[in-house]
TIVO-2410 file (N, C-alpha, C; in nm, 3 decimals):
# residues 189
REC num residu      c1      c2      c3 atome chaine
REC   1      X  -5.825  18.278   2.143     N      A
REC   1      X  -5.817  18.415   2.093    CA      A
REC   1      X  -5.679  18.439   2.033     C      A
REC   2      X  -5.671  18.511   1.915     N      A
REC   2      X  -5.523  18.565   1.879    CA      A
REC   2      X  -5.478  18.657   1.918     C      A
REC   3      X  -5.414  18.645   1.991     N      A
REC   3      X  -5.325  18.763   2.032    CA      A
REC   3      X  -5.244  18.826   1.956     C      A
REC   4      X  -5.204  18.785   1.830     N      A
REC   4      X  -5.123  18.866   1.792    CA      A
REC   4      X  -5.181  19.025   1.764     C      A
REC   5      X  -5.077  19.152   1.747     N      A
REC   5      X  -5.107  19.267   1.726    CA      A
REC   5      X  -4.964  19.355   1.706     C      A
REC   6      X  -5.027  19.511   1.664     N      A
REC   6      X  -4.896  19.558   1.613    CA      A
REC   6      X  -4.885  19.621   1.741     C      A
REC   7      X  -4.760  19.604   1.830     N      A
REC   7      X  -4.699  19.665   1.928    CA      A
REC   7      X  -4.639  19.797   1.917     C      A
REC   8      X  -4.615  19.831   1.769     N      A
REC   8      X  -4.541  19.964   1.741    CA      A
REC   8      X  -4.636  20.067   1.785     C      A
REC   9      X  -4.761  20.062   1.751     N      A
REC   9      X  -4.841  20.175   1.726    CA      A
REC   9      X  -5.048  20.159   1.775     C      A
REC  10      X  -5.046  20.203   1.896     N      A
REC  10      X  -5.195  20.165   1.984    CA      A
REC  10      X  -5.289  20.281   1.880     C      A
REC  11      X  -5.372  20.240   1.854     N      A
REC  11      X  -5.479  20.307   1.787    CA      A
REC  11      X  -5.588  20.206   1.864     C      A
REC  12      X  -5.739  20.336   1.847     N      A
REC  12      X  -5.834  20.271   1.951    CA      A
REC  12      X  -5.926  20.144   1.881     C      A
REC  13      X  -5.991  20.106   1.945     N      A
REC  13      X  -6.032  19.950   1.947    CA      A
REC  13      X  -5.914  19.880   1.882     C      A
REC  14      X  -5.737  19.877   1.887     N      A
REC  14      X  -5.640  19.784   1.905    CA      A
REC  14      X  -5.586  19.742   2.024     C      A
REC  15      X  -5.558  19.656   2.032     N      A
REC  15      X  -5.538  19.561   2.149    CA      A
REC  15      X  -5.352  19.559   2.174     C      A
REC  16      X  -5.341  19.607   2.325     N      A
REC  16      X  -5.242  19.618   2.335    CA      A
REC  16      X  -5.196  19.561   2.500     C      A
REC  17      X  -5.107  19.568   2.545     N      A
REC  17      X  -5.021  19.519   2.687    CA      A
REC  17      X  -5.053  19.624   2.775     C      A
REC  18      X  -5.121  19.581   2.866     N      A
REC  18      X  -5.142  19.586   3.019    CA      A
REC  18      X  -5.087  19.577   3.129     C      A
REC  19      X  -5.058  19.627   3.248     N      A
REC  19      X  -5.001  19.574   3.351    CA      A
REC  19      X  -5.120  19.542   3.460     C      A
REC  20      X  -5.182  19.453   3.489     N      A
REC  20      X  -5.249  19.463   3.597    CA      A
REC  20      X  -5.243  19.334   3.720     C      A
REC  21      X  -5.311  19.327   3.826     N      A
REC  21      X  -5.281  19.214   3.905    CA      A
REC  21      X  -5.430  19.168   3.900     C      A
REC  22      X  -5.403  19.032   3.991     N      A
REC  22      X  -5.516  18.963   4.043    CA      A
REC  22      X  -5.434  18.918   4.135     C      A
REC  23      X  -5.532  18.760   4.158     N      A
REC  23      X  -5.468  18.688   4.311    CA      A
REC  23      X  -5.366  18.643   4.311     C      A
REC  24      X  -5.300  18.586   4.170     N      A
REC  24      X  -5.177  18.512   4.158    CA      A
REC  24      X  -5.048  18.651   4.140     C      A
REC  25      X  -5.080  18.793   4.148     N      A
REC  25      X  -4.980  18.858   4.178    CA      A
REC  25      X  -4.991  18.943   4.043     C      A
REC  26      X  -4.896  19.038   4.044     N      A
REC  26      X  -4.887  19.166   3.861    CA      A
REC  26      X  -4.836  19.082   3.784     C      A
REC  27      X  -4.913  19.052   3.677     N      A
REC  27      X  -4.840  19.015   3.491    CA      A
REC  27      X  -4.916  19.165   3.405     C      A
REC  28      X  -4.894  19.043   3.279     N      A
REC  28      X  -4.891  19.140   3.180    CA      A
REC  28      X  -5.032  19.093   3.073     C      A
REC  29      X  -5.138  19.171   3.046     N      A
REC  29      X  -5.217  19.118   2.954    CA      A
REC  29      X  -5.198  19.183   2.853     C      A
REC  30      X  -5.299  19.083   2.753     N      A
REC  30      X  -5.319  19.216   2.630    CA      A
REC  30      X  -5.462  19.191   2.613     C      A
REC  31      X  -5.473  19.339   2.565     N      A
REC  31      X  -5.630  19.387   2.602    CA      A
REC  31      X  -5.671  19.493   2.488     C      A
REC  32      X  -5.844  19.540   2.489     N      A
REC  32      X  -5.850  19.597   2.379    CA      A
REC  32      X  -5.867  19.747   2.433     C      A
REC  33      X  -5.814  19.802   2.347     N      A
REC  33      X  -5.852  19.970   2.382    CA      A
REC  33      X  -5.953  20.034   2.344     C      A
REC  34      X  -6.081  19.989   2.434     N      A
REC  34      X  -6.226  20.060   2.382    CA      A
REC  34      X  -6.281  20.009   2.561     C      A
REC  35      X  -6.273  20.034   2.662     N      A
REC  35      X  -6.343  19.952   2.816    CA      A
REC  35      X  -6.487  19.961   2.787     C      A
REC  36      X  -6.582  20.014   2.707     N      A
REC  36      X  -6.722  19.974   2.665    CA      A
REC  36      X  -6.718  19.873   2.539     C      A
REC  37      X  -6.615  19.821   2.508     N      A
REC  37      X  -6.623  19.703   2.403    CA      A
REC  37      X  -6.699  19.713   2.245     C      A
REC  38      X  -6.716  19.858   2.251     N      A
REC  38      X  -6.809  19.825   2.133    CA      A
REC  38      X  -6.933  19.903   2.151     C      A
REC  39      X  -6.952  19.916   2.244     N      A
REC  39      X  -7.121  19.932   2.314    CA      A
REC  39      X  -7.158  20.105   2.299     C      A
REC  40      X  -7.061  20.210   2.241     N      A
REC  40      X  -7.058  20.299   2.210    CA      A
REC  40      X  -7.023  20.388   2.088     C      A
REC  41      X  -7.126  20.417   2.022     N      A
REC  41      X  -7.088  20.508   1.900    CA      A
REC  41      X  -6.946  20.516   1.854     C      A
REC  42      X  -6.881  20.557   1.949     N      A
REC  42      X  -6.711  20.542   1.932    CA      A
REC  42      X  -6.658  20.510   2.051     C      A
REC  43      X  -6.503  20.463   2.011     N      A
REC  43      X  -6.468  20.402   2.140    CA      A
REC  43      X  -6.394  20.486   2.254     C      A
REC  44      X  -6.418  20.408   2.362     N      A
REC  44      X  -6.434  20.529   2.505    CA      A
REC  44      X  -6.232  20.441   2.526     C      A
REC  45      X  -6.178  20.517   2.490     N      A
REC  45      X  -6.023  20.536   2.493    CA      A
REC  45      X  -5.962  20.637   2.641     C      A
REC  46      X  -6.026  20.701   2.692     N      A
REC  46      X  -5.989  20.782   2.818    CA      A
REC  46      X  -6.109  20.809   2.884     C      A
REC  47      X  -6.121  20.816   3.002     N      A
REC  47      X  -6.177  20.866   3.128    CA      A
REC  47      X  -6.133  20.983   3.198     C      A
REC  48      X  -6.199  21.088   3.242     N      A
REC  48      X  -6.151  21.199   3.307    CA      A
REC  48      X  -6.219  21.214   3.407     C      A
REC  49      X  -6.297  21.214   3.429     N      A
REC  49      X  -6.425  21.233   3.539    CA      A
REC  49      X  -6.466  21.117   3.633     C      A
REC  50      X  -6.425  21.039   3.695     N      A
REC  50      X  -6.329  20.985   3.781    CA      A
REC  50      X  -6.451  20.956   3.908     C      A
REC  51      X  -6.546  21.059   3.919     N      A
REC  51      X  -6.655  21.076   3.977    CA      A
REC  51      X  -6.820  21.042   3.973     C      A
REC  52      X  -6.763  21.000   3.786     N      A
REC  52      X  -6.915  20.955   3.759    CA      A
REC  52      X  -6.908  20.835   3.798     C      A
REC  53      X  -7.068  20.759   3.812     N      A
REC  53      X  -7.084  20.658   3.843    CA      A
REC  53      X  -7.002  20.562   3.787     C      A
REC  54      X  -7.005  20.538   3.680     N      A
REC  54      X  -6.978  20.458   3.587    CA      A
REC  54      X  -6.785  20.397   3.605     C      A
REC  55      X  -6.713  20.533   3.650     N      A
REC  55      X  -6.626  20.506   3.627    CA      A
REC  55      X  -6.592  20.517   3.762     C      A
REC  56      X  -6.627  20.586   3.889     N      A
REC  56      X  -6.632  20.538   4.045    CA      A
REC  56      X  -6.631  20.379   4.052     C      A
REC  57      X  -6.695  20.322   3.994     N      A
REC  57      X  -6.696  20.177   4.012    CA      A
REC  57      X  -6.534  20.082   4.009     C      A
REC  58      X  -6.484  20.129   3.849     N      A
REC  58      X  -6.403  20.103   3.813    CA      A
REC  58      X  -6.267  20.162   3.926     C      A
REC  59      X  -6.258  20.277   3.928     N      A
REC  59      X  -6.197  20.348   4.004    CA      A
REC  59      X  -6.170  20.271   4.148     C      A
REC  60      X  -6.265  20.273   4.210     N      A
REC  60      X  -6.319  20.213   4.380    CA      A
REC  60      X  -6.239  20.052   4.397     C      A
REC  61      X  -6.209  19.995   4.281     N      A
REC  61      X  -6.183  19.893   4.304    CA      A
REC  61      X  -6.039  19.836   4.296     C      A
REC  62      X  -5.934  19.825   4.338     N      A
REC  62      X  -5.821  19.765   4.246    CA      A
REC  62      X  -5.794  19.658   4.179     C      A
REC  63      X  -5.880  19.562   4.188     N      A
REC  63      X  -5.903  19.512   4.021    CA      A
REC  63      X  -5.909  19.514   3.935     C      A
REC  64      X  -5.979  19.570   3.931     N      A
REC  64      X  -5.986  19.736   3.791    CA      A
REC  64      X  -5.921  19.807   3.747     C      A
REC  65      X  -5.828  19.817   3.754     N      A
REC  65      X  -5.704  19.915   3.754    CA      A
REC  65      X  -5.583  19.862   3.669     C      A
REC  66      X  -5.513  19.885   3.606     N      A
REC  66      X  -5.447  19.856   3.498    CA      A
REC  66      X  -5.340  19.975   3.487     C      A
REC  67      X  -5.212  19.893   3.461     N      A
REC  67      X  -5.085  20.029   3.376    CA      A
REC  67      X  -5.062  19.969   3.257     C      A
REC  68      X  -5.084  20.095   3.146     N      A
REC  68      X  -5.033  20.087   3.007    CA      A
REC  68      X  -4.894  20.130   3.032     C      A
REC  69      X  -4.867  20.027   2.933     N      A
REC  69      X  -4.670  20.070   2.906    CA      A
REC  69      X  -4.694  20.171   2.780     C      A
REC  70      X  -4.644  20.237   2.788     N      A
REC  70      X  -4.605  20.308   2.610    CA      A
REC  70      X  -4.473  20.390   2.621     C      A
REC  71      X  -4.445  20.387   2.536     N      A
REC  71      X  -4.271  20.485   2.512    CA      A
REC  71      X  -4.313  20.616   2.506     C      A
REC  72      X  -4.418  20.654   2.423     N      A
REC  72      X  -4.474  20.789   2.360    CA      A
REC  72      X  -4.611  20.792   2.337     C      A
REC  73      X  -4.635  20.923   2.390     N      A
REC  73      X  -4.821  20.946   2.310    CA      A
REC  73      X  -4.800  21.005   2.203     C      A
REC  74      X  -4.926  21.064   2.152     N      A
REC  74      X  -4.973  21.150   2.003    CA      A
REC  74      X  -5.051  21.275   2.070     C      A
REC  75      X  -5.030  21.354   2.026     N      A
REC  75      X  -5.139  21.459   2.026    CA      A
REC  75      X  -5.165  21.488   1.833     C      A
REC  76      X  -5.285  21.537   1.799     N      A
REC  76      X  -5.264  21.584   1.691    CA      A
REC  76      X  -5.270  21.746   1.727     C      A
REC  77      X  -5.215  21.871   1.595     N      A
REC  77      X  -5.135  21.956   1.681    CA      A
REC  77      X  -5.310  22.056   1.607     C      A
REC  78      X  -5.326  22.173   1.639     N      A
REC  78      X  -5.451  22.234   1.655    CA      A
REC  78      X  -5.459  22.316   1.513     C      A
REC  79      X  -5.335  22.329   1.423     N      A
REC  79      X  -5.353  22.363   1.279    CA      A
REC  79      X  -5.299  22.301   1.185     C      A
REC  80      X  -5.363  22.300   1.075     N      A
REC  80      X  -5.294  22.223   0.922    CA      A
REC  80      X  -5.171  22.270   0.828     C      A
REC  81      X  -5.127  22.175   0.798     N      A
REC  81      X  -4.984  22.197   0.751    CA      A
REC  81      X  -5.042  22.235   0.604     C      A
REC  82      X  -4.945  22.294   0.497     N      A
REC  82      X  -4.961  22.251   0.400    CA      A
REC  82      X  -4.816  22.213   0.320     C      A
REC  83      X  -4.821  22.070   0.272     N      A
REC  83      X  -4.699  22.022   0.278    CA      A
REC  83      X  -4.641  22.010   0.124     C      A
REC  84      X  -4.702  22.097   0.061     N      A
REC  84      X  -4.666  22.136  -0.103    CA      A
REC  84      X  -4.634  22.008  -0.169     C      A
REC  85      X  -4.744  21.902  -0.136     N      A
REC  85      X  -4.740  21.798  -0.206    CA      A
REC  85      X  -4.883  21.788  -0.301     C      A
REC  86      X  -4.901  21.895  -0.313     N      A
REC  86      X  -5.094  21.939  -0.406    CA      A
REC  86      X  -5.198  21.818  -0.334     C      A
REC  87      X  -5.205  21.844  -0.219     N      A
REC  87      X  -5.311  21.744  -0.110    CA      A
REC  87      X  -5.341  21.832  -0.017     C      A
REC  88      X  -5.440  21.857  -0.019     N      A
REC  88      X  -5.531  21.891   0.120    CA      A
REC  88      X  -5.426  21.912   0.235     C      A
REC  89      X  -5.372  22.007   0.291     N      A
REC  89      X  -5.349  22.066   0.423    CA      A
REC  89      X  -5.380  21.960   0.501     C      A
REC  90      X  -5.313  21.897   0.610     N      A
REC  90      X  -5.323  21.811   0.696    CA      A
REC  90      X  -5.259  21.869   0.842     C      A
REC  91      X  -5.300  21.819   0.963     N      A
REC  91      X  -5.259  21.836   1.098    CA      A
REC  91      X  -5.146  21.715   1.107     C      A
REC  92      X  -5.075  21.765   1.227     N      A
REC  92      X  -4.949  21.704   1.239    CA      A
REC  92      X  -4.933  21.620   1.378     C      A
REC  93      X  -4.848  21.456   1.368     N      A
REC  93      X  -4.878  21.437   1.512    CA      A
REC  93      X  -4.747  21.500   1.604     C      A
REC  94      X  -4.788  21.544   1.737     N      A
REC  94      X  -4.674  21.556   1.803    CA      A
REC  94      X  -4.671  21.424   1.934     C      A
REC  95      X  -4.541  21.421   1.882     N      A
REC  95      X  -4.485  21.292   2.010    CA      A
REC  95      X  -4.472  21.334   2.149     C      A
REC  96      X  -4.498  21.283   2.269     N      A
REC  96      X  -4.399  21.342   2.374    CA      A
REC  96      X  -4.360  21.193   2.472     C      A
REC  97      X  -4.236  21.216   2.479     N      A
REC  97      X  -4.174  21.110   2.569    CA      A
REC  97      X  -4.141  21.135   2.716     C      A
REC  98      X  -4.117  21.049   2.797     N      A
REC  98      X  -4.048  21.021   2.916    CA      A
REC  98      X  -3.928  21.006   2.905     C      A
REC  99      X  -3.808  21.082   2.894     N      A
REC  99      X  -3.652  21.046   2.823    CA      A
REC  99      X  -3.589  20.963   2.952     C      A
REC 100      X  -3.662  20.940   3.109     N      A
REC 100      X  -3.517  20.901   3.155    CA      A
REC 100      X  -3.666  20.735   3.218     C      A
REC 101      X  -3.745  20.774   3.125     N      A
REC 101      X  -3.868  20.627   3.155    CA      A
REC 101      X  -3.857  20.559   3.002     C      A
REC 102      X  -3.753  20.491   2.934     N      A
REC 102      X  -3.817  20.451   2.793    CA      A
REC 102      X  -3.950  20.372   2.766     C      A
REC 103      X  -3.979  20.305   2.880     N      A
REC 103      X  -4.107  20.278   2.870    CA      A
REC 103      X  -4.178  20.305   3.045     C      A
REC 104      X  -4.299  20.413   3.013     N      A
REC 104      X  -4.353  20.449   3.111    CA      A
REC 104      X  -4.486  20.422   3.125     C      A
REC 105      X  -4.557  20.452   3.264     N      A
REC 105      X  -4.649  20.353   3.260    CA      A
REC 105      X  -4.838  20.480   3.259     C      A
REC 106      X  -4.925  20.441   3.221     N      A
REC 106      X  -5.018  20.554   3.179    CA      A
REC 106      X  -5.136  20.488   3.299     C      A
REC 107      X  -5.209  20.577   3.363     N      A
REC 107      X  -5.327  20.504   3.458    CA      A
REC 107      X  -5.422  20.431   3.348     C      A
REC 108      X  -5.485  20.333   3.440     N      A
REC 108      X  -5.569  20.304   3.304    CA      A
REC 108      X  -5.700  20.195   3.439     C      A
REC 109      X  -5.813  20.183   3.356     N      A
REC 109      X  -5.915  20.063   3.433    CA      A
REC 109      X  -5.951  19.953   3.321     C      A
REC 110      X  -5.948  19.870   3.319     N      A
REC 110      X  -6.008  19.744   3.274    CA      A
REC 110      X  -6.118  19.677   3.313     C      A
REC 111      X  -6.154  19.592   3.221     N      A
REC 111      X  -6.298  19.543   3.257    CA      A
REC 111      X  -6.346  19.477   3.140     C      A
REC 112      X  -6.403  19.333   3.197     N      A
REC 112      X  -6.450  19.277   3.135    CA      A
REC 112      X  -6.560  19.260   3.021     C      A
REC 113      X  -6.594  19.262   2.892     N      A
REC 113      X  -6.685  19.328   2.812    CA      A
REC 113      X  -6.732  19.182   2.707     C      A
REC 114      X  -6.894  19.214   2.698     N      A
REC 114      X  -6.883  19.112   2.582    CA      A
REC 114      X  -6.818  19.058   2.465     C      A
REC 115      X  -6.676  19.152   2.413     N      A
REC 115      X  -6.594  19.122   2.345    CA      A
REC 115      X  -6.454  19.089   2.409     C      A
REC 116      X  -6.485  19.088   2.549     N      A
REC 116      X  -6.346  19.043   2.587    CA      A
REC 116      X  -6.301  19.150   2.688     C      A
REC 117      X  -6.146  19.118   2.715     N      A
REC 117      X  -6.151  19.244   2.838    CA      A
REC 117      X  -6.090  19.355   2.777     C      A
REC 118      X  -6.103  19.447   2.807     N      A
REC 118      X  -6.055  19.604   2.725    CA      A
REC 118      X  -6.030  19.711   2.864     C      A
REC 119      X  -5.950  19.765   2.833     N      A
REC 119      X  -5.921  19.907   2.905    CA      A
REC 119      X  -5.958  20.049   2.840     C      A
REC 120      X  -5.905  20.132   2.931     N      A
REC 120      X  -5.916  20.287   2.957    CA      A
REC 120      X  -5.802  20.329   2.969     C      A
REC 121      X  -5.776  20.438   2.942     N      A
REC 121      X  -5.676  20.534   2.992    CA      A
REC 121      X  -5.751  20.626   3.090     C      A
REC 122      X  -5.675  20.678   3.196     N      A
REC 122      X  -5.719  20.814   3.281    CA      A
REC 122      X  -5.670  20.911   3.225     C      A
REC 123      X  -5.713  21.026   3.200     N      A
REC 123      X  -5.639  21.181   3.173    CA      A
REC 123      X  -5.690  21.283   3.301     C      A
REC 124      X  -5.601  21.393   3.280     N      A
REC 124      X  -5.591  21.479   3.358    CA      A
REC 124      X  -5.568  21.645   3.286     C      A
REC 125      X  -5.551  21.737   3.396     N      A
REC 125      X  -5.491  21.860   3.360    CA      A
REC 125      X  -5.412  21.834   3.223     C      A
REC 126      X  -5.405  21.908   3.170     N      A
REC 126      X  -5.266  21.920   3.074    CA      A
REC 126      X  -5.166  21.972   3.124     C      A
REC 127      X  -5.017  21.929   3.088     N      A
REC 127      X  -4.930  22.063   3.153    CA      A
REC 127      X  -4.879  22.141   3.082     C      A
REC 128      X  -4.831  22.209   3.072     N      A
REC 128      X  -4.799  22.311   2.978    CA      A
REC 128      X  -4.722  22.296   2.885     C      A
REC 129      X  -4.645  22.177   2.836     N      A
REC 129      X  -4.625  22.134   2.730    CA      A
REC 129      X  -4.699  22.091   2.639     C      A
REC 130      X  -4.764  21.984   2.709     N      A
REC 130      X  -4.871  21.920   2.594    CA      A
REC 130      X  -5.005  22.005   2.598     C      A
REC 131      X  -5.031  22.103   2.687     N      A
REC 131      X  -5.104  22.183   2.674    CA      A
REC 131      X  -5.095  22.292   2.553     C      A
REC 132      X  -4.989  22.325   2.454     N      A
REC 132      X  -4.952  22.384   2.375    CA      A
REC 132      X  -5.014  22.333   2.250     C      A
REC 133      X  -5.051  22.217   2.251     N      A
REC 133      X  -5.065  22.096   2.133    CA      A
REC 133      X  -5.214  22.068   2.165     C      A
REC 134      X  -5.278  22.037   2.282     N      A
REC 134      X  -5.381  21.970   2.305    CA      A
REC 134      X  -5.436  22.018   2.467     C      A
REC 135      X  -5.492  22.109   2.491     N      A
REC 135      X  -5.506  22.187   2.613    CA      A
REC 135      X  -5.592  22.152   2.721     C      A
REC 136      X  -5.689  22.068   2.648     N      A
REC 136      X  -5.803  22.025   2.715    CA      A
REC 136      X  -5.720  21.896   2.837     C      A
REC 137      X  -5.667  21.831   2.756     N      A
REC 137      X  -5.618  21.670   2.876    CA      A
REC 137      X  -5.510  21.619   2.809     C      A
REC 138      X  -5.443  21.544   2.900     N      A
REC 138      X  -5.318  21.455   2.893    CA      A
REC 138      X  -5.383  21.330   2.959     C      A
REC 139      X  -5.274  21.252   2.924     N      A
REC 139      X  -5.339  21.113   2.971    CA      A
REC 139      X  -5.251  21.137   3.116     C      A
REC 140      X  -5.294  21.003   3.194     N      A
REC 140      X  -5.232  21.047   3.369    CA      A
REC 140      X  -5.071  20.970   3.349     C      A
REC 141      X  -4.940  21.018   3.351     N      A
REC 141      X  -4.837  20.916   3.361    CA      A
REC 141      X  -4.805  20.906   3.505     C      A
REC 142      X  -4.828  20.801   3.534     N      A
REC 142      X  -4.758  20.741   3.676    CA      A
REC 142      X  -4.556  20.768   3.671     C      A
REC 143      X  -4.524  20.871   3.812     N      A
REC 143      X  -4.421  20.818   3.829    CA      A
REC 143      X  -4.400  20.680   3.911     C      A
REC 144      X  -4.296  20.572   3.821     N      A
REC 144      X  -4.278  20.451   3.919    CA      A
REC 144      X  -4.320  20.441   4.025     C      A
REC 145      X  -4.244  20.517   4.168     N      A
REC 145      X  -4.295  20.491   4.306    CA      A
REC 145      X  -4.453  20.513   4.304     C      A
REC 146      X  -4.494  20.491   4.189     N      A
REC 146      X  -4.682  20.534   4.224    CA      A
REC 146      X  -4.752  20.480   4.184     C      A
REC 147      X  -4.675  20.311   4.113     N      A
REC 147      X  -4.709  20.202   4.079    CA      A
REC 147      X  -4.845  20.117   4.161     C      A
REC 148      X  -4.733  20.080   4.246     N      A
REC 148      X  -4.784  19.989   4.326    CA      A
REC 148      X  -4.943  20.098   4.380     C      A
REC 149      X  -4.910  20.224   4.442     N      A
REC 149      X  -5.052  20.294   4.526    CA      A
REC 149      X  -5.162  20.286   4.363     C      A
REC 150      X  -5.108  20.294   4.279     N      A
REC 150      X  -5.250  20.267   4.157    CA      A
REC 150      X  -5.318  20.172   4.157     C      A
REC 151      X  -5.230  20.080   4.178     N      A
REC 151      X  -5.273  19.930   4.171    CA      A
REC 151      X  -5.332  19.881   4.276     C      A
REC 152      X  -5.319  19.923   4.430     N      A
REC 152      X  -5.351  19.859   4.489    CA      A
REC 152      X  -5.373  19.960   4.650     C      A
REC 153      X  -5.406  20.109   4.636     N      A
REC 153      X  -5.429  20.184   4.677    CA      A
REC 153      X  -5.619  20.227   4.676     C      A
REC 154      X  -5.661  20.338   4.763     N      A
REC 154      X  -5.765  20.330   4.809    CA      A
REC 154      X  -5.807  20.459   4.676     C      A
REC 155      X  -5.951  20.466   4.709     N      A
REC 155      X  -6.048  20.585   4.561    CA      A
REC 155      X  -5.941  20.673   4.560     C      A
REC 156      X  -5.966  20.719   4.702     N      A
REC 156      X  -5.888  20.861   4.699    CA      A
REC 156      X  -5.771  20.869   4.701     C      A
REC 157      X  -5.709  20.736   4.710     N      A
REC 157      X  -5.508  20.765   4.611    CA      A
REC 157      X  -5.542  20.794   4.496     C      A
REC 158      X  -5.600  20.722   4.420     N      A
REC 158      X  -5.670  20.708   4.286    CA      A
REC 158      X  -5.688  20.845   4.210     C      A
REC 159      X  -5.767  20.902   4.267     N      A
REC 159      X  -5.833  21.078   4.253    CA      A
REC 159      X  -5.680  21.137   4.253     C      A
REC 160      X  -5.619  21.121   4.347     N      A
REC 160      X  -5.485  21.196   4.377    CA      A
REC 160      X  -5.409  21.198   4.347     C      A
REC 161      X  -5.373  21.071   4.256     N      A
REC 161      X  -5.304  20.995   4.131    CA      A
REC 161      X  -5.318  21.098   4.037     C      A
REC 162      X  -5.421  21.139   3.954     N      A
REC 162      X  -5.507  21.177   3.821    CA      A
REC 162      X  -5.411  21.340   3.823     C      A
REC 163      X  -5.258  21.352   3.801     N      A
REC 163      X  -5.253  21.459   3.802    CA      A
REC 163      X  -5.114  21.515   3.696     C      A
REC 164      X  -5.110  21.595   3.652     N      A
REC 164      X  -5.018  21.682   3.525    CA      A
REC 164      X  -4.876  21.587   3.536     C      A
REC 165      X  -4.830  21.484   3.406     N      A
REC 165      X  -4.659  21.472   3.447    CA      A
REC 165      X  -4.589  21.591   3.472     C      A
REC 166      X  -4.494  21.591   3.532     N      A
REC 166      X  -4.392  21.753   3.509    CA      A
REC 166      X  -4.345  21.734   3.357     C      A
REC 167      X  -4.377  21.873   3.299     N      A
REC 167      X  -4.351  21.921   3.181    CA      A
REC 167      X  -4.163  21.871   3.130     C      A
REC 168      X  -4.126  21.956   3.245     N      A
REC 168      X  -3.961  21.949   3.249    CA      A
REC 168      X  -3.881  21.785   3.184     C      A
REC 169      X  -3.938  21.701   3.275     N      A
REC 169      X  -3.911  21.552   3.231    CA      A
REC 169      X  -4.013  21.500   3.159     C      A
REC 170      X  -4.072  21.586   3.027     N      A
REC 170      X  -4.114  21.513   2.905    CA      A
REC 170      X  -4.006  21.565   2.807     C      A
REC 171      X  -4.021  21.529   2.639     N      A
REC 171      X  -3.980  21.564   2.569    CA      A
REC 171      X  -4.045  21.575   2.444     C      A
REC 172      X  -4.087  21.689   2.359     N      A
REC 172      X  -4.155  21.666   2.187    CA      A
REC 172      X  -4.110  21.618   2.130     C      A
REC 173      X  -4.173  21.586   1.994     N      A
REC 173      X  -4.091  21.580   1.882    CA      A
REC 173      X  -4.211  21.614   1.779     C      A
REC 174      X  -4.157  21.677   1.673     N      A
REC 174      X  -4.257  21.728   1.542    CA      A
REC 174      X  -4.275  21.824   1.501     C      A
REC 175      X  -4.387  21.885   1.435     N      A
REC 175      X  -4.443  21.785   1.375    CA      A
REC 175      X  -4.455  21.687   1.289     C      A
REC 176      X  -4.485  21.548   1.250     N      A
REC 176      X  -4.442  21.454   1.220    CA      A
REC 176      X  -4.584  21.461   1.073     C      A
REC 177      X  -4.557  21.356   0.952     N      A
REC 177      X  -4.618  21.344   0.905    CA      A
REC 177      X  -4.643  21.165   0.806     C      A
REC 178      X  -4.652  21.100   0.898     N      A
REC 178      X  -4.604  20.970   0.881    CA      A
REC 178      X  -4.688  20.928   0.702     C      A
REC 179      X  -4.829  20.996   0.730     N      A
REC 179      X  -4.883  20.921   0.543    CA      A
REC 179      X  -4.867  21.016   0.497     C      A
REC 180      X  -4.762  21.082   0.514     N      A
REC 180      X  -4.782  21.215   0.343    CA      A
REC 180      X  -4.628  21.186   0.362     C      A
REC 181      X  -4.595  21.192   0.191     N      A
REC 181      X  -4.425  21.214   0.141    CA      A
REC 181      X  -4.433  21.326   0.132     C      A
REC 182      X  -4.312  21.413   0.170     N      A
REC 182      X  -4.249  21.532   0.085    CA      A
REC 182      X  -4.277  21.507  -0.084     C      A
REC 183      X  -4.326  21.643  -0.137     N      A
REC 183      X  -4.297  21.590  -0.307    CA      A
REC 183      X  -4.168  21.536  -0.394     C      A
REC 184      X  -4.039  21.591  -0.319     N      A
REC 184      X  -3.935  21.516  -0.376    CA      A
REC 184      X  -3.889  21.368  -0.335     C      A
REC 185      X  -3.975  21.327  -0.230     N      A
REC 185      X  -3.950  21.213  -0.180    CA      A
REC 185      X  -4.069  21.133  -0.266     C      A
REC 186      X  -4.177  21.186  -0.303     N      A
REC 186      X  -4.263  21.141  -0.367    CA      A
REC 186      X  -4.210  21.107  -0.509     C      A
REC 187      X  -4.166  21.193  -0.571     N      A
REC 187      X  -4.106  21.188  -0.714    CA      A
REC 187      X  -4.032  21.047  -0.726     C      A
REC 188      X  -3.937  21.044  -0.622     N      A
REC 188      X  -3.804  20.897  -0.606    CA      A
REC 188      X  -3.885  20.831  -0.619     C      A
REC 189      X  -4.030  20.768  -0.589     N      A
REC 189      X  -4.029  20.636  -0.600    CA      A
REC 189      X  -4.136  20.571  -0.724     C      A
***
């Protein structure tokens, strides 16, 4: 299999770094971001409900269980810009970081799929930051000391895990507009 991939930037069904264990102890995989492989209209990128069958399984087990590294998520933000470049009004992404985690770690389950092994993210509450941007869910960020109980803790750490980062120790940034130029930046080239 090739592993290679772009590390800058996880978009779903791309394949990215994992933290998970087995018997020989925690490494690092890379894996695809869709845990139904394909097997769904679109790809199943987060889990919230923690309770359904489907994902009790995953949950129940620590095998299953996986930490994404990432520096930053995306939200896209809930209205359109218009960026006086004569194009269609577009939405904006907003960043939010961990400033004193440069790379922090996101709940997640894995599992083996006819295309290979792929993960999940867990989400939760929003907190009132990223609730401003995207109200419905946040993905779950593990503080460090809550590593190891993800990985290798019982359902109901798991469940107990699934809950709001503190707002306070995130940080925004945006809104951002990475494929549209400004028109004078457009003109330069």
């Amino acid at each position: 299999m090739d592993n290679r991939f772009n590390p800058v930037e996880l978009t779903p069904r791309s394949r990215a770094y994992v933290v998970r264990e087995n018997d020989l102890g925690r490494g690092v995989d890379i894996m695809s971001w869709d845990v139904l492989g394909g097997q769904a209209p679109w790809p199943m990128t987060n889990v919230r409900n923690l309770h359904l069958p489907q994902w009790k399984k995953l949950a129940a087990l620590p095998e299953n269980r996986c930490i994404v590294p990432l520096t930053e998520f995306c939200e896209w933000t809930p209205q359109s810009f218009d960026l006086g470049d004569g194009k269609k009004p577009c939405k904006g992404e907003m960043w939010f970081a961990v400033p004193d985690q440069p790379i922090f770690g996101v709940a997640g389950f894995w599992q083996t799929t006819a295309k290979g092994n792929a993960f999940t993210m867990v989400t939760c509450d929003a907190n009132p930051l990223v609730a401003a941007v995207h109200p419905k869910a946040m993905i779950t960020i593990l503080d460090p000391d809550h590593w190891d109980l993800w990985l290798r803790g019982s359902y109901e750490d798991v469940v107990a895990l699934q809950q709001p980062y503190p707002p306070h120790l995130m940080t925004e940034r945006g809104p951002v507009f990475p494929t549209r130029k400004p028109p004078a930046q457009a003109a330069m080239l």
